[in-house]
C-alpha positions in Angstrom: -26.7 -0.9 8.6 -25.3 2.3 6.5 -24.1 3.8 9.8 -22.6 0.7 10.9 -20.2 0.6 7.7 -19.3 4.3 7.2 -18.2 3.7 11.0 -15.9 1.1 9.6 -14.7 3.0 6.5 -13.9 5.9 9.0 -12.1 4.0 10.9 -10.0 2.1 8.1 -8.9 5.3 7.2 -7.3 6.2 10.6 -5.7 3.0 11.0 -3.9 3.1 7.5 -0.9 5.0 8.6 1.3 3.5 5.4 0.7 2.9 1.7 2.4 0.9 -0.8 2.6 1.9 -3.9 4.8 2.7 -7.2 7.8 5.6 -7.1 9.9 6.0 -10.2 8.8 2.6 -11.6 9.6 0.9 -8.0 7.8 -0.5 -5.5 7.9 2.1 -2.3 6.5 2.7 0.7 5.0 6.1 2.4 4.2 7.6 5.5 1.2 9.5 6.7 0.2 12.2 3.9 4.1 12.3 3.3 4.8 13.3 -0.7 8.0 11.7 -0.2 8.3 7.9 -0.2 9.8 6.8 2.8 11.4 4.0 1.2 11.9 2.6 -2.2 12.6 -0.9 -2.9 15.0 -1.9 -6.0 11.9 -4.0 -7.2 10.9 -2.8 -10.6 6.9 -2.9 -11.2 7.4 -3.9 -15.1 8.2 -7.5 -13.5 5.2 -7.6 -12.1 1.5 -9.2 -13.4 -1.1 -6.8 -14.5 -3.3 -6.7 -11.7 -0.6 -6.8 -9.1 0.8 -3.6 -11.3 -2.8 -1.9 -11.0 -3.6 -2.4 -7.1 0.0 -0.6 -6.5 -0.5 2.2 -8.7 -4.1 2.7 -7.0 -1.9 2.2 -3.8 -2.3 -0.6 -0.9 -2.8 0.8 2.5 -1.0 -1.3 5.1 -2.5 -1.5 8.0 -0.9 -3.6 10.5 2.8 -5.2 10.8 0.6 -8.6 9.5 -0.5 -6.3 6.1 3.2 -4.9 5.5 4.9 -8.7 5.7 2.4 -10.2 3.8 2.5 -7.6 0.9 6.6 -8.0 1.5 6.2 -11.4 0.7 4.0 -11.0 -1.7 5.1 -8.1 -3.9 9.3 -8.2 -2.7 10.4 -11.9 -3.2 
């Protein structure tokens, strides 16, 4: 059981190539282990509720094309 879910933690990690999260009080997404955001979107995080505020600055990893619309959606509109 324990080897069967470090297996998937291990993998998670791979797959999350990008990360959402907050640059210079804006939404932004990165790349990789990339300091640099690789874009930041004129969304202000003040706007948003509490808890949406907390999950970006722990940072969202995006994980498929599916992830990234859905946290558009979600965080951009």
């Amino acid at each position: 059981m324990k080897k069967k879910y470090l297996s998937q933690l291990l993998c998670a990690a791979f797959l999350s190539v990008y990360l959402l999260g907050i640059h210079d009080g804006k939404i932004a997404l990165w790349s990789g282990d990339d300091p640099e955001p690789i874009r930041v979107f004129p969304y202000s995080v003040s706007m948003l509720p509490k808890e949406a505020r907390k999950q970006l600055e722990a940072g969202i990893p995006i994980e498929s094309m599916e992830d990234l619309n859905r946290l558009a959606e979600a965080y951009l509109s």
